[in-house]
Each structure stands twice: as C-alpha cells, then as structure tokens.
N, C-alpha and C positions, 0 to 999 in steps of 0.2 A: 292532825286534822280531826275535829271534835264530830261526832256522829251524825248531829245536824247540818253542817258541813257539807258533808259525803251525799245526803240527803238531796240537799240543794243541787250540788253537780250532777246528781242522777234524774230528777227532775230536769232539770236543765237539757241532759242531754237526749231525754226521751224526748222534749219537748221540739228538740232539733231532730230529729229522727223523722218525726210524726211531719214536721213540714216538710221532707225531702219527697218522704213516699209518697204524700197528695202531690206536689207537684211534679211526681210520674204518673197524675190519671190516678194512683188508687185512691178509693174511698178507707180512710179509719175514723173508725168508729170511735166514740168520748168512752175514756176508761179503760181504752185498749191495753193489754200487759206485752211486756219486755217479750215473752215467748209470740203471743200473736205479731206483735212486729218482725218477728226472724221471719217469722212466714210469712209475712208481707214481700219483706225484704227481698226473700227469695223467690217470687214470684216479678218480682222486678227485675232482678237478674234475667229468668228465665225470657223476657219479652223487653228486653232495651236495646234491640236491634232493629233498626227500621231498614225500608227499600231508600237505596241512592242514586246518584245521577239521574235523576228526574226529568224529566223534557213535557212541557205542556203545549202541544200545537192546537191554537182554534182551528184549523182547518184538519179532515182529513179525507182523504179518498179510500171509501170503505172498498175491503177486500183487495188491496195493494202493497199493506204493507207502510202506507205513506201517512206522515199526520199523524194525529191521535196523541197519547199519554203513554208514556212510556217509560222502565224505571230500569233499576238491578237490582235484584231477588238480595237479601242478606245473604252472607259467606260465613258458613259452617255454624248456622241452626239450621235442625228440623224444624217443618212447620208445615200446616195442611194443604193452608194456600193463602192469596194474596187477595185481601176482601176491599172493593171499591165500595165508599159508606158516602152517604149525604143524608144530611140530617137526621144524622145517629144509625139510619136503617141501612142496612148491609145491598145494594142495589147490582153486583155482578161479584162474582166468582174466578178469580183468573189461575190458574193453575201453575204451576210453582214453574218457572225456566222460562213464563211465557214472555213475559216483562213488558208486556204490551196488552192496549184496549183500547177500542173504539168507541167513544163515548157517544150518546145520542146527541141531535142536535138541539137546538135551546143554549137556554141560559143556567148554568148550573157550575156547584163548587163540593167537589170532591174531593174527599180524605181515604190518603191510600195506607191500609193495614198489614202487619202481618198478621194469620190466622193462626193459633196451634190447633194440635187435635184435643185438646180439651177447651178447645171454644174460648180464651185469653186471645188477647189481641195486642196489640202493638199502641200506644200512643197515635200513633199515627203520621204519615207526611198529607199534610191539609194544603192542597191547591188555592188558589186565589179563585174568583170568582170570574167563572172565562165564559164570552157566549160562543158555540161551538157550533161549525158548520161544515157541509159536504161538500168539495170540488172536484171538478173531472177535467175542467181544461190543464194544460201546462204551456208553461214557458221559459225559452231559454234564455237560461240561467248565465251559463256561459261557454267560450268555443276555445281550445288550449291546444297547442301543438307542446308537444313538456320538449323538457330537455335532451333526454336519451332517445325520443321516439320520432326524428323528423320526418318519420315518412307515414305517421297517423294524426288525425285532429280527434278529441274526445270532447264530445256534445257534453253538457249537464243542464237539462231540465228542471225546474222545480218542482213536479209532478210528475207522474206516471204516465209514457209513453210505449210504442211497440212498432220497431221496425223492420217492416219484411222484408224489404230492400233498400240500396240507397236511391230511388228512384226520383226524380225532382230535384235533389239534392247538388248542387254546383259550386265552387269554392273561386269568389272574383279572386284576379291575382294570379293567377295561374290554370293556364290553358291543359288542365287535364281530364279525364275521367276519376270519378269518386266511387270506391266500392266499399261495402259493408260490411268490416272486417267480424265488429260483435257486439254485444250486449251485455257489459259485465253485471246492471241491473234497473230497476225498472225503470232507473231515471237519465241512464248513459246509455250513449251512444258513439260508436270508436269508429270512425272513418280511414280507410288508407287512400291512396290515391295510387292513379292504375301505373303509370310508368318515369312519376314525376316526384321529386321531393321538396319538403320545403325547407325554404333555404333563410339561415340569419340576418334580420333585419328586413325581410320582405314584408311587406304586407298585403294579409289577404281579410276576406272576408268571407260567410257563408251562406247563402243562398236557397230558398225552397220552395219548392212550385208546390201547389197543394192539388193542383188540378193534374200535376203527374209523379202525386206522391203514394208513399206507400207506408205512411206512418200514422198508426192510431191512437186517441188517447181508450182510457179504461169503459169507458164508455161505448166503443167501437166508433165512435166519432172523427172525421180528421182530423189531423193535427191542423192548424191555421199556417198558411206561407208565412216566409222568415224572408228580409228582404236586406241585405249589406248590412248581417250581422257581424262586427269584428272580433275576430280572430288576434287571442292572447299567443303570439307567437315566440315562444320561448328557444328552439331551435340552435342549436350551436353549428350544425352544416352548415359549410360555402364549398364552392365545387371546386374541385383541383385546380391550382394554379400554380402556374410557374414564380417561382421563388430563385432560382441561382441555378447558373452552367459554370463548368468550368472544364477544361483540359489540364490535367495534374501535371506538373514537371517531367516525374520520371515516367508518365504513360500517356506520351502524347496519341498513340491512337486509342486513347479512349475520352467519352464524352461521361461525364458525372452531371446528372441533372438531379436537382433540388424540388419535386412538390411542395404543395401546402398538405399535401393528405399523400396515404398510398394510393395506389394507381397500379394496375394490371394492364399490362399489352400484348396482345394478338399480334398485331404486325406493326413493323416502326416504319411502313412506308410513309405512316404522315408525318415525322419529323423530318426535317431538312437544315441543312448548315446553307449559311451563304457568308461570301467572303475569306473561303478557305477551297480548295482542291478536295478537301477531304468529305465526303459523303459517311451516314451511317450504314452500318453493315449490319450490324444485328443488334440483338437487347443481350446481355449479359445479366442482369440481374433485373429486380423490378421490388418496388415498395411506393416508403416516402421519396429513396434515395433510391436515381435507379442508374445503373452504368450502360452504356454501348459501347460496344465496338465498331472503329472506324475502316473507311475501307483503306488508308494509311495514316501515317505519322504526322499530324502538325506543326507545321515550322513555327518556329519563335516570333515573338509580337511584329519583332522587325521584319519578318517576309510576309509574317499571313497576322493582321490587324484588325480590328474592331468584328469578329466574326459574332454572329446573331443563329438562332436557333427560333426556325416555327414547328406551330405544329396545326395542320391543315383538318385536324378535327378524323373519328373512327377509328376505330381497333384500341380505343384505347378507354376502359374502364375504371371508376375507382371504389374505393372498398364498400358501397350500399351497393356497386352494380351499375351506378349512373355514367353515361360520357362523359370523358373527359371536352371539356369546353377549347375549341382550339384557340390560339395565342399567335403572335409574331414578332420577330426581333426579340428574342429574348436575349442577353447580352452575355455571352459568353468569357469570361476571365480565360484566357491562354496565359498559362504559365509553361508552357513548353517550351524546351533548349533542345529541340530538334532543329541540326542546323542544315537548311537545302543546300540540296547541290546547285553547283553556277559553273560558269566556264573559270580555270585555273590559268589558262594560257590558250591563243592563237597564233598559227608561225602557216605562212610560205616558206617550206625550207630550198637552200639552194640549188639542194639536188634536183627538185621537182616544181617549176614554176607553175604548174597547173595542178599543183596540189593542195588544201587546205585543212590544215590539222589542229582539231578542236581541245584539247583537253583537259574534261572536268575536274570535278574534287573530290571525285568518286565513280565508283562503278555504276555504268548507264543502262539502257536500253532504249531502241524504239525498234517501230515498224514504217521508217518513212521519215523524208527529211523535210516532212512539213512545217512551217515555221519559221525555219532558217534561211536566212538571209545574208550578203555581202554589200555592204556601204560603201562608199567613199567614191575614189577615184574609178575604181571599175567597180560597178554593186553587178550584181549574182543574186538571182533565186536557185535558190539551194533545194529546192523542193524536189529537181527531177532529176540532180546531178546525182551519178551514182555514190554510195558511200562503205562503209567501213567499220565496224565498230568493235573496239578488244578492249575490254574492261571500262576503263574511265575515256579513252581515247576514240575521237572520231573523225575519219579520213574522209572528206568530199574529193570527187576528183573532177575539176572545173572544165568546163567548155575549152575555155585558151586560156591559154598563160598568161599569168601577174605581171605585169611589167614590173621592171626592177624601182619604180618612181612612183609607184600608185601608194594611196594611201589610204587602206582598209580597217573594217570593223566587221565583225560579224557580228549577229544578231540573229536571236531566237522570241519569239514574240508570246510563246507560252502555248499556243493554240494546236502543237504536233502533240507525236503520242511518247517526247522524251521523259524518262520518267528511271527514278534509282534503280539498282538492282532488287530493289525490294519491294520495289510499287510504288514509290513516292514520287508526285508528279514534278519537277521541274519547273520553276516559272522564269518568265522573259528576262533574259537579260541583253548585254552588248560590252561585246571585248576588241579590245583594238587589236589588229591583227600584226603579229612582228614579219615583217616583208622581207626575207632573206632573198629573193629570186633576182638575177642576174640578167635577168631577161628583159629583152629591147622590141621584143617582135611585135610588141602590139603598142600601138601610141595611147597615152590615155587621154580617156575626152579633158576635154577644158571649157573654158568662159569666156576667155580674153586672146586675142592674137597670140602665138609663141611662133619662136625660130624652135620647129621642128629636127633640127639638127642637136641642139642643145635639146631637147625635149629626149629623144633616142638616145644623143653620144653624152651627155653633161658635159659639152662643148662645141664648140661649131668645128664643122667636118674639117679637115684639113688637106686629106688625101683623097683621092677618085674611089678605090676602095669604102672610108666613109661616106661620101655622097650615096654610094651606090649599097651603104646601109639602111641608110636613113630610107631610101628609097621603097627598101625591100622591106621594111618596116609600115611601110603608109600601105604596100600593095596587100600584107598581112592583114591592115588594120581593116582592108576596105572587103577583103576577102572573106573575112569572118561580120561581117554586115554591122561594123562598128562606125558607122558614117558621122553619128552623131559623135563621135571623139573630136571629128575637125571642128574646126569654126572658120568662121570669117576675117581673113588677113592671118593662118598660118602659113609660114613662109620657110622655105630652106636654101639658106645659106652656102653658096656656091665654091667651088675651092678657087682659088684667085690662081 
C-alpha cells in the first residue's frame, strides 16, 4: 500500500469518527487532531448512559405518589443527579434514587438528563410534547376476588384514595358484613367479609354509600358512591359436597364418605343412614375422606338395599372454617357380605305340643318376644308367651297345644329387640313351622263345614270311646275360648 494510500484510509477514517462523536450531542471542531478525538471519545464513553423505563402521565395528583414522569436512574455510573431541561435550560433538579417528578401544569416537553459532577450531561431521553394536569378525584378501576384469596375482594382505583373503614361499603350477591382488612397502597383497597365466603361462579357486585362512607380522596374530599359495580370473581371455592359413600366389603360397620373438600366434625349427630338398621356411632377419622363407625354390621345388598346417607346441616366445618352445607339421600355403594341372621328351622316337637322352637343361624339375643307371631291354622301372638333363649335357639311356650293337623308359620315382623349376639339387628322374616305334635285336644278353626270326628280322629269315630274323644276335644276347644274354630254345619259322626 503506497503512502498516499494509507493517507486516504486515515483521512477516511477520521472522517467516520468525527460523525459518530456529533451524533452523540458532541460539538468538533474543523481541524480537530487524532489525540483531541481520544478525548472526545472518552468523554462519550463517560455519559452514554441515559435513564430507562420512562412513564409519561398527563395527569398527576401532587404529593401522592400518583401521575407524573417517572424513570430508572442508570446502573453502575456515578453521576450527581438527574437534571429535567426544556429548552436547553436545566428547569428541576432530581436526586439520584428518586426516579420521579411532578411536573407543573401546562403545556410543556421535557428532556430527561443525566448530570456528572463535572457538569457533562447525558444526550438525553426527550419527552413528546404533553399538556400536564392535577387530579384529585378517583375511580374504580376494578373489584377482584384472585384465586388463592376467596374470602377478600381487592378494590383498585385509578387515583389516590384513604379508607378508615369499610363503612358504606356492601357487596350485592351475598348477604354478609364487609370489613376492612388493608391498604397495601394509595390506590387499593382489600375487603374481607365478616363470616361468609365467595364462592366459584357466583356473582357479585360492590356497592357504596357515600353518605355512610368513610373513604377520602387526597384532597380530604369524598369518595363519590359506586352503585353495582362487578366484581372480577376469580374464586376457585364451592363448599363441601357429597361426592361418594360407600360400606367396604370387609368392614361392614363402617361408613367411608367421599367430600369435594376436607371437612372437620364436632359431632356426627347430623348424619343419618336410612334404609339400613345400622345408625352412625362416631367419626373415626375426618378430611376429604372421612370414615365412621357404625353402631353394627351391614348386611349384604340382598337384605339392607338402596341405603342413602343425609346430613341435616351443624357440627360440621370445612377447611376455611365455613359449614358444611346439608345434603340428602346421598346414595350409598354396599359392598358388604355381612350375612343376617333369619330363622334356620321351626318344629312343634312331639314331646311338647305347646311348645315352639325357633332356631336361628346364629347366636341371638332379645329382651321380649315382641314381633313374633304364629300363622296359619292356629296364629299365636308370641309377644306375652313366655320364652327361652340358648345361643341360636328360641323356646316360646304356647297358651295350648298345636293340634297335631294345624298348619303353622312363624313370623317375626322386624320391629322387637332380636338382634345377633353382637348387635346386629335381625329383620322380618316367616318360616313354616315342622308340626311334630300328636295332639288332638284342641280342634282347629276352619271355613267350610267338616265332620269333626275326622277333624280330631283322621277318621270317623267308630267306637263310643272315640265319640267320647272327639267330644272331649270340642269341650277343650270351647274351654280355652277358641269358639271361632267352629263354623257353621260342623258335625260329628255317630258310631252306628
């Protein structure tokens, strides 16, 4: 490269040099040398950081905080401070961290500097030309119940407000008290409500009396009423609801109930079963999932069917603290192979025609033989007759004797106090009774004429001795106040 060459590319690139530094704001001078541009250079360096995130509000409410110009300071230069310039001339002073200034009102276009301490400046961030003024009223902006917080609304104003209490204050949609939890700043406002939550998908609005409020703007002015302003309900709560029961196979005295939420209980008298013997006894555990204990065992679909679970509302909380909402017929799943006891066999044995022996499928118990009943040919309330009871087995001991021709059932109708040896209640059954009894002494009622000789002998008498049975048999039947055994055209057959 020949010397004129080198010449030209040095020329050249002073030349590029000299335009960058004007177009940072500096002035050079015609004839400037290579060493005065290092020191331009560097002087460029030192002030090529301006203030960022700029905010230009026309409006502001002086001494609030709200409104105004606002910036952030450069990060990591020293500098003296932040000079506000209009038309060249340096018109406020802001001190370095402050990042804010209220400008006067009018029509004016500000350039924001940085300052050093040798009086160098910054290029500058040059505002647009804004006409600027002072407000004192506000208004809402908007009303939010958020996600995590169902049991506050958070007000936001556009302006500067101050409230002493929630006085005036009412939220449509929900019949509660509103109180004034806080004031995170000049323009929020955080409402809770006194004993009530809000719940997903509801809608409310907010409401404000001014004539029984307690909120001012900066000015010491009221705030103006707010009249079915709505409320952004974001909310994810719904209150406890029944979701699934069920009775587990292998633990039929227990009830497993299913919430939508957890839930805490004081007392389980407001649940109740229907369609089963079985009552709850206590809580066992408590959540989303909560178990009881029953006051027995649940028989299988086949004896105890479609059983339902309510709940009559108290004692029972869920995890914000709010009642649980009562419910009914919730539908129970029985999966239990708890199998009841029933009768296994009934006999008149022939030893004792005035005896009746029941027995179950298992070990019983009662206190009373209420319930039980005798069908058929001679029926028996079994209620006052004395009885008997050794494990599975129950001994009635009847008024009079079974005729050896009647034709029995007993019957238990569910409503005495039989019940397993372990608590489990017994329900209604009827078992035909096996008539072993040999006995003739009492005629059984009927419907239709009979030859009461055959009725007594299962033959017609033949000898004066059987007449003189048959006889002793009607005097039997009439003795023991069994009238209604006769009927109309019984007749006995005379020995020829």
């Amino acid at each position: 490269m020949s010397i004129a060459t080198k010449l030209d590319y040095l020329n050249e690139t002073k030349a590029l040099i000299k335009t960058a530094i004007q177009g940072k704001g500096v002035t050079v001078p015609d004839g400037a040398t290579f060493r005065s541009y290092a020191g331009k250079i560097s002087g460029i360096v030192g002030v090529a950081v301006e203030v960022w995130n700029v905010t230009n509000s026309p409006m502001t409410n002086p001494g609030t905080g709200i409104g105004g110009i606002s910036w952030k300071d450069p990060v990591g230069v020293q500098f003296d401070h932040i000079g506000i310039y209009e038309n060249g001339a340096e018109t406020a002073q802001v001190t370095t961290g402050t990042g804010r200034w209220e400008p006067p009102e009018g029509e004016h276009q500000f350039t924001i500097k940085v300052v050093f301490e040798d009086g160098r400046t910054s290029v500058g961030y040059q505002l647009p030309q804004t006409t600027y003024y002072n407000r004192y009223d506000a208004v809402l902006a908007s009303a939010t119940v958020p996600l995590a917080g169902p049991l506050t609304v958070t007000l936001l104003f556009d302006n500067y407000v101050h409230a002493a209490s929630a006085a005036g204050i009412t939220i449509g949609g929900i019949a509660d008290g509103v109180q004034l939890l806080d004031q995170p700043d000049s323009r929020t406002i955080r409402l809770s409500l006194s004993s009530k939550i809000f719940v997903s998908g509801e809608s409310y609005t907010i409401n404000y009396n001014a004539a029984e409020g307690d909120i001012e703007l900066s000015d010491g002015s009221p705030l103006p009423s707010i009249s079915l302003f709505p409320v952004s309900n974001n909310s994810s709560y719904s209150p406890a609801s029944f979701v699934s029961a069920e009775i587990p196979a292998n633990q039929p005295s227990t009830l497993v109930l299913v919430m939508s939420r957890e839930i805490s209980i004081a007392s389980a008298g407001g649940f109740t079963l229907s369609n089963t013997s079985a009552q709850i006894r206590s809580v066992v555990s408590e959540g989303a999932t909560i178990e009881f204990e029953l006051t027995e065992p649940v028989d299988a679909p086949a004896v105890e069917s479609d059983i339902k679970l309510s709940f009559s509302g108290g004692g029972a909380a869920d995890d914000f603290g709010f009642a649980v909402p009562a419910f009914s017929n919730g539908e129970v799943d029985n999966y239990s192979t708890n199998q009841a006891l029933t009768a296994q066999s009934a006999e008149v044995p022939a030893s004792d025609p005035k005896l009746l022996i029941v027995v179950m499928t298992g070990a019983v118990q009662m206190t009373g033989g209420a319930g039980f009943s005798v069908t058929g040919t001679q029926p028996f309330d079994l209620s006052e007759c004395p009885y008997l009871t050794s494990d599975g087995t129950i001994k009635f001991v009847l008024p009079v004797e079974v005729n050896a021709t009647s034709a029995l059932a007993v019957e238990y109708d569910g409503s005495g106090t039989l019940k397993s040896a372990g608590g489990d209640t017994v329900h209604a059954f009827t078992k035909n009774v096996t008539n072993n009894s040999t006995s003739v002494s009492i005629i059984p009622g009927g419907s239709e004429p009979r030859n009461l000789g055959i009725v007594v002998l299962g033959r017609n008498p033949a000898t004066a001795a059987e007449v003189t049975q048959v006889f002793t048999s009607v005097h039997k039947t009439v003795a023991a106040g069994l009238y209604s055994n006769f009927v109309e055209g019984d007749s006995i057959i005379p020995v020829l």
